[in-house]
N, C-alpha and C positions, 0 to 999 in steps of 0.2 A: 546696735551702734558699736563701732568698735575705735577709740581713743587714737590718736598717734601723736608722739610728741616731737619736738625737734630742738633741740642745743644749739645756743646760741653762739659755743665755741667750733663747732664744725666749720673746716675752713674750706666749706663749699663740696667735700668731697662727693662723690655719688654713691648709694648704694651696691655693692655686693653681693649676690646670691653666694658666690663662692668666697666670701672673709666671712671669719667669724665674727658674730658680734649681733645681740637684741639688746636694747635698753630694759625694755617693759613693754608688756601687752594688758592694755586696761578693757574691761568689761562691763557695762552697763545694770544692772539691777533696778527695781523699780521705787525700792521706799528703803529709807534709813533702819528699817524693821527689817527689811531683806539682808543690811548688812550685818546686823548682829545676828538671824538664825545664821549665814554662811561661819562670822567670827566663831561660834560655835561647835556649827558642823568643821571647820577645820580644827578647832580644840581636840576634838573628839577625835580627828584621826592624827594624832599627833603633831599639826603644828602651833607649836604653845606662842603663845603671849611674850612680847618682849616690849623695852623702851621703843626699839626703831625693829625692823622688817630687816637685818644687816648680815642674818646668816641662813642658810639651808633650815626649813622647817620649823621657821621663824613666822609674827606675825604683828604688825602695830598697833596699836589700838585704831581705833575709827577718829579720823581727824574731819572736823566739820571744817569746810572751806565756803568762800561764797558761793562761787561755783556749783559745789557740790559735797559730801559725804565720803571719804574715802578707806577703804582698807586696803593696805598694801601689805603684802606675803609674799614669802619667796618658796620654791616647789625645791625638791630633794638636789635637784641641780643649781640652784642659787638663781636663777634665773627670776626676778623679780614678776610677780602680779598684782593688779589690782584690781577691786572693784566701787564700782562708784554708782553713787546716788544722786542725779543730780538733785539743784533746789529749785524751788519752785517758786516762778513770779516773777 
């Protein structure tokens, strides 16, 4: 499964191959348990724990939403990721 989001303030524009610019790319996992060994496995290679996901090498805690499970991290370029668990039922 692979996420896509859309902003409600876009004023219609179209996408760009050639402008810069990704919001986020979210990633699917299978159990709530899948996000905390990842929360970990990124501990462990350096991206620590913080309030919010706001800076390079950053990470938030796991926010349970209805939807779903989420951990949001940002990679060495600030470029935002997540991963998500959906719920069940």
């Amino acid at each position: 499964m692979f996420a896509l989001h859309r902003h409600d303030a876009n004023e219609g524009e179209l996408f760009e191959e050639t402008r810069t610019g990704l919001d986020h790319a979210g990633l699917h996992v299978s159990t709530r348990e899948d996000l905390e060994a990842w929360q970990q496995h990124l501990e462990a290679h350096g991206v620590v724990q913080a309030e919010a996901a706001d800076k390079p090498l950053t990470q938030s805690p796991i926010a349970d939403e209805p939807y779903a499970s989420v951990l949001v991290f940002r990679d060495p370029d600030n470029i935002q990721l997540e991963l998500f668990a959906p719920t069940t039922g």
